[in-house]
N, CA and C of each residue as an Amber inpcrd file, in Angstrom:
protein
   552
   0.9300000  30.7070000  40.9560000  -0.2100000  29.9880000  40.4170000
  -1.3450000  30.0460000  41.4410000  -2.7440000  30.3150000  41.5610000
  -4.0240000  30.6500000  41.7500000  -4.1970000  29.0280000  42.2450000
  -4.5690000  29.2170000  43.3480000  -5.1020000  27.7370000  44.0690000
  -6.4320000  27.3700000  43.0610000  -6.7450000  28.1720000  42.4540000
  -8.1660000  27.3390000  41.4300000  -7.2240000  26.6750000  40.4210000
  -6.0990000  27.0330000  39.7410000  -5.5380000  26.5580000  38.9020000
  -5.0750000  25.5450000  39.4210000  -4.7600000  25.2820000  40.4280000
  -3.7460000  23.9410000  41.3890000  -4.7910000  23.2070000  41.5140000
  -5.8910000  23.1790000  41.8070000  -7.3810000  22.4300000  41.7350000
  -7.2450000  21.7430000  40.6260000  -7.8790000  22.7160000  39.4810000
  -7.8210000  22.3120000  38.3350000  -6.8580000  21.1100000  37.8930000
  -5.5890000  21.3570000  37.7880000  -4.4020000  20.4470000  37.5110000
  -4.7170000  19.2580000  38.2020000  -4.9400000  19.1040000  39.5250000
  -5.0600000  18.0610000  40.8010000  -6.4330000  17.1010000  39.5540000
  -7.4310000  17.7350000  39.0720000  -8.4670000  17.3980000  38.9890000
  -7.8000000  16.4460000  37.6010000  -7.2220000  17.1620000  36.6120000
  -7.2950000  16.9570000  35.4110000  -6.3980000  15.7830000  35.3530000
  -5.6110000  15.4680000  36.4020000  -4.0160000  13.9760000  36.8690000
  -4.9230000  13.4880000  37.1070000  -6.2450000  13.4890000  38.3040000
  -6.5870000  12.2950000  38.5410000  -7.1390000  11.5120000  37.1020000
  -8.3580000  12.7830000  36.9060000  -9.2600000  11.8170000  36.4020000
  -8.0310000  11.3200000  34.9790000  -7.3980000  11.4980000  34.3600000
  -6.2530000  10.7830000  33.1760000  -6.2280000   9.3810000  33.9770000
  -5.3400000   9.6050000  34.8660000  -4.6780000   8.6080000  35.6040000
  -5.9110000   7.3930000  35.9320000  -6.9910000   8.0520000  36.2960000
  -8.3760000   6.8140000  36.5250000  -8.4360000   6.3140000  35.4430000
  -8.7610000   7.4810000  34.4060000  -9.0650000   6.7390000  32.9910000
  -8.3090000   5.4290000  33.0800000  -6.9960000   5.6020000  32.5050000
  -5.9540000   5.1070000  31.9690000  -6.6010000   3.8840000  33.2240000
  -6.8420000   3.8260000  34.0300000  -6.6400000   2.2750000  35.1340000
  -8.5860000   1.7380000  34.7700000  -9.3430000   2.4020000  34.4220000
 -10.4030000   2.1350000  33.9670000 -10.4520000   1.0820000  33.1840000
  -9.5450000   2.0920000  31.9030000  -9.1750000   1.1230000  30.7030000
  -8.3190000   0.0480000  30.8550000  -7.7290000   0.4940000  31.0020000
  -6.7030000  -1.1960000  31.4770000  -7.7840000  -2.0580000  32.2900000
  -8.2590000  -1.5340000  33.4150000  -9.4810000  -2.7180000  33.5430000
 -10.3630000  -3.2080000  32.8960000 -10.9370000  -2.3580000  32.2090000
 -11.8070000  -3.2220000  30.8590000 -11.2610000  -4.0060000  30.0380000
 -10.2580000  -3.0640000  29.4900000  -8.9640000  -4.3550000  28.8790000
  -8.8270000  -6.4330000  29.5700000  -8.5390000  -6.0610000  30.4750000
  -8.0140000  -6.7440000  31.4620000  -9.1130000  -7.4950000  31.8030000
 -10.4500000  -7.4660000  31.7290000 -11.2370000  -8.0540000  31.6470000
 -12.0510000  -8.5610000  30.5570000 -11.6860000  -8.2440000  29.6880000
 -11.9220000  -8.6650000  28.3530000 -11.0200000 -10.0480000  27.7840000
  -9.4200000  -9.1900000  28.3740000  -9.0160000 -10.6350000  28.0330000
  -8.6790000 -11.5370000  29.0450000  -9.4450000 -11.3990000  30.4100000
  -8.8830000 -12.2960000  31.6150000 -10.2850000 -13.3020000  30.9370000
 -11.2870000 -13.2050000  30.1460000 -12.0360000 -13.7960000  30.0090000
 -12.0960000 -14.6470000  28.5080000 -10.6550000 -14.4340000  28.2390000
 -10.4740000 -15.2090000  27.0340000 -10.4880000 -14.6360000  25.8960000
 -10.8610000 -13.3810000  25.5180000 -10.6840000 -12.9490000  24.1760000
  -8.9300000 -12.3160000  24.0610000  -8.6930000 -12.3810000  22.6250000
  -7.7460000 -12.1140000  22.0310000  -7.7100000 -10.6290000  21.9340000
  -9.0030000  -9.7300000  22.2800000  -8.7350000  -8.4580000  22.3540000
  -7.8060000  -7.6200000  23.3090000  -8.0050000  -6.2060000  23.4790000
  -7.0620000  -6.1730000  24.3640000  -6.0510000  -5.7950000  24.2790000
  -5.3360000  -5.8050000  25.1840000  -3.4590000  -5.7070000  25.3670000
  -2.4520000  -6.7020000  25.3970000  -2.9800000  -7.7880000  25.7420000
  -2.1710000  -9.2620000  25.7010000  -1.6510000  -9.2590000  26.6480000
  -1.6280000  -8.2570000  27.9470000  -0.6620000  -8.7350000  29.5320000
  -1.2040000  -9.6360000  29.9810000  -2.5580000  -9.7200000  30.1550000
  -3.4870000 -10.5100000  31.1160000  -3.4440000 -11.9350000  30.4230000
  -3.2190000 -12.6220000  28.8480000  -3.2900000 -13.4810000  28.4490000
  -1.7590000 -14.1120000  28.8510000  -0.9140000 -13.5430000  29.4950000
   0.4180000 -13.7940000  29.3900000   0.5450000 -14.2830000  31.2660000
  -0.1570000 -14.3180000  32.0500000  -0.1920000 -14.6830000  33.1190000
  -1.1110000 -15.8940000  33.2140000  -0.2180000 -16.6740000  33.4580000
  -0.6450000 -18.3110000  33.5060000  -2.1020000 -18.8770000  34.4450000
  -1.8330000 -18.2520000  35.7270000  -2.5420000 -18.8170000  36.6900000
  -4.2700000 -17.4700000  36.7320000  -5.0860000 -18.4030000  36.7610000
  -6.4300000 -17.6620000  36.6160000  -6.7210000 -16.5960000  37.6880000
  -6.1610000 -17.3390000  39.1550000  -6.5410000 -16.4540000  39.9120000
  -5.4800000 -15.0070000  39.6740000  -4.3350000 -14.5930000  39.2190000
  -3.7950000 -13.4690000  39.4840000  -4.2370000 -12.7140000  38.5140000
  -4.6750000 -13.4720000  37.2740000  -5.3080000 -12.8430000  36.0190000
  -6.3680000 -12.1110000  36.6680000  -7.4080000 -12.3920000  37.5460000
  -8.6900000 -11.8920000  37.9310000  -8.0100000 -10.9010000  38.8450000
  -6.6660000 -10.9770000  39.5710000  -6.7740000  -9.9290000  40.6900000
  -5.7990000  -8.8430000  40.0850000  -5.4950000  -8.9240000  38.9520000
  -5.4420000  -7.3080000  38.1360000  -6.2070000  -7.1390000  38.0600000
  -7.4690000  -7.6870000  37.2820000  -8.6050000  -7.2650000  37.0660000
  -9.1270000  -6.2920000  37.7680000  -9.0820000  -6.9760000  39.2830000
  -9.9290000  -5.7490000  40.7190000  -9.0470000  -5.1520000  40.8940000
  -7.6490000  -5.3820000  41.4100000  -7.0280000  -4.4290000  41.4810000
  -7.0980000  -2.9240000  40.2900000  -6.9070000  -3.1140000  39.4430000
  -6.7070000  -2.1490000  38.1020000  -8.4560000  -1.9080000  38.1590000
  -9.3020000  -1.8990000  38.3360000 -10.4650000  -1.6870000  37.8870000
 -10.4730000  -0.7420000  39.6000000  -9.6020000  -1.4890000  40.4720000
 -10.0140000  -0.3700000  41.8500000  -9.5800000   0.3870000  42.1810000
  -8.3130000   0.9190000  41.4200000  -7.5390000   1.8490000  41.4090000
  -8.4620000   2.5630000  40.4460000  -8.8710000   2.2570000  39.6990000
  -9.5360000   3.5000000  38.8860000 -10.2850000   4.0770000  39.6150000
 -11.5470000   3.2160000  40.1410000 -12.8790000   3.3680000  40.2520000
 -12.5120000   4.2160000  41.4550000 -11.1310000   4.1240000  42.2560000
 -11.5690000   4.8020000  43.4400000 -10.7440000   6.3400000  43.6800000
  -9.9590000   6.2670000  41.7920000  -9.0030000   7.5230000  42.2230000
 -10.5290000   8.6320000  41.3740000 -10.9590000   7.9560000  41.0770000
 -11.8420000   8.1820000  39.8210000 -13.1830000   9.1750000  40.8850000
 -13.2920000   8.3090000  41.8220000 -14.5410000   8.9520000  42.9220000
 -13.6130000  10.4520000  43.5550000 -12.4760000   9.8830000  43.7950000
 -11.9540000  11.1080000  44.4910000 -11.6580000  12.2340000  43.5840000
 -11.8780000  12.1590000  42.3900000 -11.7460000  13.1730000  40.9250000
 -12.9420000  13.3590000  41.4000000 -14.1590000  13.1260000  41.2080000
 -15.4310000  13.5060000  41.5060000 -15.4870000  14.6140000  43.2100000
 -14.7840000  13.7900000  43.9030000 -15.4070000  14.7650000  45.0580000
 -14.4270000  16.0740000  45.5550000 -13.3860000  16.2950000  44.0070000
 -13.1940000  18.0690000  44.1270000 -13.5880000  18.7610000  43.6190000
 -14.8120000  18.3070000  43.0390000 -15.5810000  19.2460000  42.0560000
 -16.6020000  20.1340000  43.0850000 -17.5040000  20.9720000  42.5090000
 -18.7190000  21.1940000  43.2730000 -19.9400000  21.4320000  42.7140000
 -21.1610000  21.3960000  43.5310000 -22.2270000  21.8730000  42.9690000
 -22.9920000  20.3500000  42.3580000 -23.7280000  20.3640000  41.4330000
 -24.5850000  19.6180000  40.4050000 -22.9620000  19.0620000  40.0310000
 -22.4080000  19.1830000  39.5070000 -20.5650000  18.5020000  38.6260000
 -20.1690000  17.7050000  39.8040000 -20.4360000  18.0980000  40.9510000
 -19.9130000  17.1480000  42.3690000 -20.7460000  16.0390000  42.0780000
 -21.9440000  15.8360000  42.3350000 -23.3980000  15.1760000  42.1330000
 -23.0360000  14.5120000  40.8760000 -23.7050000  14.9360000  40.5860000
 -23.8280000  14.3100000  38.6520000 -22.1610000  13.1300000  38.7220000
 -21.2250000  13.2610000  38.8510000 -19.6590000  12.7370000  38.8090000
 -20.1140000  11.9740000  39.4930000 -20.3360000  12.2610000  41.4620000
 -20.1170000  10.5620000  42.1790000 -20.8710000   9.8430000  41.9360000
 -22.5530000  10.1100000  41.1980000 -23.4120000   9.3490000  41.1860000
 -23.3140000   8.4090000  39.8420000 -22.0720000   9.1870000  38.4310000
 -21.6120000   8.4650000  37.4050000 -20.8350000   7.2920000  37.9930000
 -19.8010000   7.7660000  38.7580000 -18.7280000   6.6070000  39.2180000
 -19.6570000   5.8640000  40.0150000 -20.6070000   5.8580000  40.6230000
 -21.0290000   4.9210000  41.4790000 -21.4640000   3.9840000  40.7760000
 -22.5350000   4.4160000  39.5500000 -23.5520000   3.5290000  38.9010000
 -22.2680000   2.3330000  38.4980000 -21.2670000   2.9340000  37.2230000
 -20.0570000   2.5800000  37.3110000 -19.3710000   1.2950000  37.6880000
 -19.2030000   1.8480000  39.0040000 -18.7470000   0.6430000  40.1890000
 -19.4970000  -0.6360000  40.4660000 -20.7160000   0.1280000  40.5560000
 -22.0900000  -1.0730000  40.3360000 -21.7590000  -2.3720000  39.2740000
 -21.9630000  -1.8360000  38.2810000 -22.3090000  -2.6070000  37.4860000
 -20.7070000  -3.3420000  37.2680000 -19.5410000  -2.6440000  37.6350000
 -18.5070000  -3.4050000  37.5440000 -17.9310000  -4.3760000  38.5560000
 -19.0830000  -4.4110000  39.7500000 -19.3270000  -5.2730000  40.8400000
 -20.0710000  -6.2790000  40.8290000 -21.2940000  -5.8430000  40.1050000
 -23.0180000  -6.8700000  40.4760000 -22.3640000  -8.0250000  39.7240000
 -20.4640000  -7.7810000  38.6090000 -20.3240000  -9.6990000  38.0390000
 -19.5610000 -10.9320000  39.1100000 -18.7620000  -9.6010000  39.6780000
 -17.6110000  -9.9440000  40.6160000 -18.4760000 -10.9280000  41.9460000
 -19.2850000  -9.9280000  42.7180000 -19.8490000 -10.6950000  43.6660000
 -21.1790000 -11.8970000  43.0020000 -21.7970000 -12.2290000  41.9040000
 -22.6970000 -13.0720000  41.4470000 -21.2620000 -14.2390000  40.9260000
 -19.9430000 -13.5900000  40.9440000 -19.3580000 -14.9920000  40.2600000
 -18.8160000 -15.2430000  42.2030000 -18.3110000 -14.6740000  42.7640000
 -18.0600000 -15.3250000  44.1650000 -19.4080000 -16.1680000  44.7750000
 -20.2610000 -15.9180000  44.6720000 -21.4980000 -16.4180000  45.0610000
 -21.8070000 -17.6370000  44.2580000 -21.7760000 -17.6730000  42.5350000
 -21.6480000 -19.1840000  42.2360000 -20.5140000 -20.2770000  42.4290000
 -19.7080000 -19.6870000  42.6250000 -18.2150000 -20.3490000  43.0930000
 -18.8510000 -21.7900000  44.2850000 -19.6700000 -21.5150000  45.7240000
 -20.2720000 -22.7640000  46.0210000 -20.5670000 -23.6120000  44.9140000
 -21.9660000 -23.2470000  44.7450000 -22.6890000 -24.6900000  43.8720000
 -21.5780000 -25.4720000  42.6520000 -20.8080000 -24.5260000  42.0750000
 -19.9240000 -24.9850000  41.2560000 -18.7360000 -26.0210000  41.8280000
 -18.4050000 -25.3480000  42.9130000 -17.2040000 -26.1330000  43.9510000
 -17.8360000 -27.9740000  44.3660000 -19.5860000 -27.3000000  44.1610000
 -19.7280000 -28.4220000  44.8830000 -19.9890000 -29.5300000  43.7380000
 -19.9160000 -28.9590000  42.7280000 -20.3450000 -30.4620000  41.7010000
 -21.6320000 -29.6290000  41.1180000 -22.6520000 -29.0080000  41.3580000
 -23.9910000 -28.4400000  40.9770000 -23.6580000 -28.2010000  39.3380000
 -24.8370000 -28.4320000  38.9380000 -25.0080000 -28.1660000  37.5150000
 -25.6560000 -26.9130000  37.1130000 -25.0750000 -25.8460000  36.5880000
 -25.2600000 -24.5300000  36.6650000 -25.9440000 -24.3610000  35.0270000
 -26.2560000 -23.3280000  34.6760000 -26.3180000 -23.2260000  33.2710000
 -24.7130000 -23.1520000  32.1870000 -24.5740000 -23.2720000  31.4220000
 -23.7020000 -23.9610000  30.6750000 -22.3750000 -21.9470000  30.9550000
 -22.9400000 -20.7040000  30.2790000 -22.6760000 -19.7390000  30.3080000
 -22.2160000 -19.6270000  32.0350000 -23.1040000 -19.8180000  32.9350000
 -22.6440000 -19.3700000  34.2760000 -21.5820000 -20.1930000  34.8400000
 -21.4780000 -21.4380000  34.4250000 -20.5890000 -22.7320000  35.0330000
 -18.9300000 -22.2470000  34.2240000 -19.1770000 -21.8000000  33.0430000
 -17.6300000 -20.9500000  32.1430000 -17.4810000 -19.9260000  32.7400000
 -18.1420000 -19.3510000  33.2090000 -18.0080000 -17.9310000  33.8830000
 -17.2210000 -18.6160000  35.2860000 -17.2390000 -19.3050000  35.9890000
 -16.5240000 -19.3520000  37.0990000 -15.8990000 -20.6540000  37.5680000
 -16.1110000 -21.9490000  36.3290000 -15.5390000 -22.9500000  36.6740000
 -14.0770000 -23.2020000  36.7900000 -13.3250000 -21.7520000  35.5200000
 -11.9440000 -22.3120000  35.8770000 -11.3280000 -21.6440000  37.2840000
 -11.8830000 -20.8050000  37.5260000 -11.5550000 -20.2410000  38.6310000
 -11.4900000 -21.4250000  40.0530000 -12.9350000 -21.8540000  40.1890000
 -13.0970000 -22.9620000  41.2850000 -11.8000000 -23.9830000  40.9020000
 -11.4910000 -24.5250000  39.9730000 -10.8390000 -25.4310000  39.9280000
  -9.0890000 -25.0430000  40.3880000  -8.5360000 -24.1040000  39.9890000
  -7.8390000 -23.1300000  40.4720000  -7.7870000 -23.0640000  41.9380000
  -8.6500000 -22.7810000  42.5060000  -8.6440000 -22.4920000  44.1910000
  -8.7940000 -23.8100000  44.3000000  -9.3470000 -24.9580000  44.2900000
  -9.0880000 -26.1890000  44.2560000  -8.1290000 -26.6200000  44.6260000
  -6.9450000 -26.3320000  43.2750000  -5.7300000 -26.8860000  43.1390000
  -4.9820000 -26.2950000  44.6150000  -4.8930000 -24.9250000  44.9860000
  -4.5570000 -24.5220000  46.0600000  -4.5870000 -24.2160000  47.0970000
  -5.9330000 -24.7030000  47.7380000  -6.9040000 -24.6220000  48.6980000
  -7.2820000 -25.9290000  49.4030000  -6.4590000 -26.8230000  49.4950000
  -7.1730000 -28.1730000  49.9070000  -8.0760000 -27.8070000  50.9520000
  -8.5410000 -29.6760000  51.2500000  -9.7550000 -29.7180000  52.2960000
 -11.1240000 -28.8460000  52.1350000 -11.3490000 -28.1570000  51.7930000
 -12.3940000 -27.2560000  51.6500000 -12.0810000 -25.7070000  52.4120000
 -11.2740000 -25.6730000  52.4730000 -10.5070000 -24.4570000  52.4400000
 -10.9490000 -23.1740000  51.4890000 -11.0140000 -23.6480000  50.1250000
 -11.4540000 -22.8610000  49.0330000 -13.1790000 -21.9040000  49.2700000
 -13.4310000 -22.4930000  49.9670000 -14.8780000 -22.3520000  51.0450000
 -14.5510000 -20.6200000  51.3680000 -13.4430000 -20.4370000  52.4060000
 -13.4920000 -19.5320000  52.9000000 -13.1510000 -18.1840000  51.9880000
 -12.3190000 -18.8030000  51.2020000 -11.8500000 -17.8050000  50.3390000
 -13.8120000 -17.2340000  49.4340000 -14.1940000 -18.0070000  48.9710000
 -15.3740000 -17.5760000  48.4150000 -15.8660000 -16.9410000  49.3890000
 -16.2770000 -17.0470000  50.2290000 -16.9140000 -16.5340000  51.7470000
 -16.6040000 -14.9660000  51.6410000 -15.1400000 -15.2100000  51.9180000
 -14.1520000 -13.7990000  51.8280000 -14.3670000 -12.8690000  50.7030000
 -14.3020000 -13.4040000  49.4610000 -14.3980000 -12.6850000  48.1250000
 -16.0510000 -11.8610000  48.1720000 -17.0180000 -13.2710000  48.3430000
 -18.3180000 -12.5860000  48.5030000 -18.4610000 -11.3710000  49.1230000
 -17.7500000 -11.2570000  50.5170000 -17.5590000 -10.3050000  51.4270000
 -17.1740000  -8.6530000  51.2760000 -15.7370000  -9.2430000  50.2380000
 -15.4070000  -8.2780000  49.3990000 -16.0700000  -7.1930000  48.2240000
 -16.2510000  -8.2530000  47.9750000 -17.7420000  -7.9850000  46.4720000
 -18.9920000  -6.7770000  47.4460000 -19.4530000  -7.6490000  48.0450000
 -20.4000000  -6.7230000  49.3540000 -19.9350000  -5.0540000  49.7180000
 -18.7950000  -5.1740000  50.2310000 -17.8390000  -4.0680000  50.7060000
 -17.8590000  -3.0410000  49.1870000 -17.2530000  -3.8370000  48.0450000
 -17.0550000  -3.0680000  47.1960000 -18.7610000  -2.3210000  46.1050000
 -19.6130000  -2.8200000  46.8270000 -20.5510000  -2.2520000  46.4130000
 -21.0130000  -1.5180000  47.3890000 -21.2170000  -1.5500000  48.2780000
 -21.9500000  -0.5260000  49.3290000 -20.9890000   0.3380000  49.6070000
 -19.8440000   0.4070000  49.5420000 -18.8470000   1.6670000  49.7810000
 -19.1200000   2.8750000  49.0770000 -18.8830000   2.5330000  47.8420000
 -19.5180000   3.6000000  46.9100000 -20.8490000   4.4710000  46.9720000
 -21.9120000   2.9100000  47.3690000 -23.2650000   3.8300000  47.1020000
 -23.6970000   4.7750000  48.7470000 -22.5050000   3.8420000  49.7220000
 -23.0050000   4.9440000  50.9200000 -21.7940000   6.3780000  50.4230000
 -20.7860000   5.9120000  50.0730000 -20.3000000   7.4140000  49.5760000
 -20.9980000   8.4220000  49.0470000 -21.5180000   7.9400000  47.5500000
 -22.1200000   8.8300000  47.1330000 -23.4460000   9.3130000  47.7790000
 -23.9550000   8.7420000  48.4030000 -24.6860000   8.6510000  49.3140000
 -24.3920000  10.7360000  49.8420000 -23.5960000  10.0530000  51.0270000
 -23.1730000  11.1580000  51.4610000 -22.8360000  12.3570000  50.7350000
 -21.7970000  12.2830000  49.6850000 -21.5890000  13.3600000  48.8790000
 -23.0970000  13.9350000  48.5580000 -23.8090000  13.5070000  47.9170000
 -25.2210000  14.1090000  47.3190000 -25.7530000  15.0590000  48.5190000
 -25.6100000  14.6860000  49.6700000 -26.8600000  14.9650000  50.6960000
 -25.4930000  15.7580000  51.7990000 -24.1410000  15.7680000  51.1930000
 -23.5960000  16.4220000  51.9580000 -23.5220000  16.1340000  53.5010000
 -22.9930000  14.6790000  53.6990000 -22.9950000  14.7050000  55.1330000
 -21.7540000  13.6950000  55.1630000 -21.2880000  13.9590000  56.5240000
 -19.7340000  12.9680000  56.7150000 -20.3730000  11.8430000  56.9900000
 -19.5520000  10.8160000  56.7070000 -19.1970000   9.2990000  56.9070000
 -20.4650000   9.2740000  58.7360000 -19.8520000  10.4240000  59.6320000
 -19.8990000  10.3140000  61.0090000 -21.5090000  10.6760000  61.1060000
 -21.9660000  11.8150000  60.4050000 -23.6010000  11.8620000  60.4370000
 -24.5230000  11.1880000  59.9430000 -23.7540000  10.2330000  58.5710000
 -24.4500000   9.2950000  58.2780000 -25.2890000   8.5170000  59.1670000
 -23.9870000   7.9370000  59.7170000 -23.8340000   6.8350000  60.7640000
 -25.0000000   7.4740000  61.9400000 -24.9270000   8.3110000  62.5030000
 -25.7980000   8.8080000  63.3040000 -27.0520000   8.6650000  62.9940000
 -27.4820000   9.5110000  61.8390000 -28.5650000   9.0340000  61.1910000
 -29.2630000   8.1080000  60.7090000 -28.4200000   7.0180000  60.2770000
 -28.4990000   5.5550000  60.3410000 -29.0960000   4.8810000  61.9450000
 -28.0970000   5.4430000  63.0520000 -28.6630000   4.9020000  64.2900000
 -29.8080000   5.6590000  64.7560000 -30.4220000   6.6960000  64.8760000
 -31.1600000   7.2290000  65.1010000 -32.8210000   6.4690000  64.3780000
 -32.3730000   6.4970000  63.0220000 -33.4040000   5.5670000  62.1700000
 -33.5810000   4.3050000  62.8520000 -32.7040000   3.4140000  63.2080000
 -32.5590000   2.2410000  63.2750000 -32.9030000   2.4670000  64.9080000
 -33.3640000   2.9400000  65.5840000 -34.0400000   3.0460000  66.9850000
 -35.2340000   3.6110000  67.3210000 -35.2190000   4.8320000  66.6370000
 -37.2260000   4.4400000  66.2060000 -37.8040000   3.5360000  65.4980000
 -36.9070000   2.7580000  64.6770000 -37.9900000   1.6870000  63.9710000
 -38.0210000   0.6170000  65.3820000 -36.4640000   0.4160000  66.1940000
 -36.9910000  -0.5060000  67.2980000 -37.7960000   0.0490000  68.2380000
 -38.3140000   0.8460000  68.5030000 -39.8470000   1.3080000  69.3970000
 -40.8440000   1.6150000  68.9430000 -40.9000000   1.2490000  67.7300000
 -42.6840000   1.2530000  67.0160000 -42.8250000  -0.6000000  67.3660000
């Protein structure tokens, strides 16, 4: 068998295999949020918080076998792919870190809009139950953190992929930038 054909195959497992964890994450978030749609696993796990961490988990197994399907391709198909999975990731992030971020005001008693306070009240109450003292604090802290991580990973990835440079020249280039702006 022709190492293009062994490519090929490599290419055609991942991206199935992403799919398939894509979907189950959409799934999985559809019904970690209360609808009856779905598959019914996620309605069958009692406690809110493990319901949400299939969610990331299964949504990060996709998203990230899903990038690495993207970066054996080449050319414009390299491009065009990481910059799909990125947008992607985005938007399957910008809910994750805006609900860690209302998790304070909610924790604290704040009166949110009626939609944003359902979006993350059962959760707070949840870490509540298992978080005494204000403990539950850090964990939001942490999650936010996470949320952060899981968005800029991607877009400095694709980042790189587009413009073709390692993780290591980035970074260079990054410091290099970031030291002429400190001597102007």
């Amino acid at each position: 068998m022709k190492a293009e054909d062994k490519t090929k195959i490599k290419q055609a497992v991942m991206i199935t295999v992403a799919a398939i964890f894509i979907i189950l994450g959409i799934l999985s978030i559809v019904q970690a949020t209360g609808s009856n749609a779905g598959l019914g696993y996620i309605s069958k796990i009692g406690n809110v918080i493990l319901r949400y961490a299939v969610v990331i988990i299964t949504n990060a197994i996709g998203i990230m076998l899903m990038s690495t399907a993207a970066g054996t391709f080449k050319g414009k198909v390299k491009n065009i792919f990481s910059i799909t999975v990125c947008v992607y990731s985005s938007i399957m992030t910008v809910p994750l870190l805006l609900a860690f971020i209302l998790m304070f005001p909610v924790a604290t008693g704040a009166t949110l809009p009626a939609f944003l306070n359902d979006m993350v009240g059962e959760i707070v109450v949840a870490f509540a139950k298992i978080f005494k003292g204000g403990w539950q604090y850090l964990i939001y802290f942490l999650g936010t953190i996470m949320s952060i991580v899981f968005l800029a990973v991607p877009i400095i990835t694709t980042y790189c992929t587009v413009k073709e440079l390692t993780l290591k020249e980035f970074l260079q280039k990054l410091s290099k930038k970031n030291k002429a702006e400190n001597k102007e």
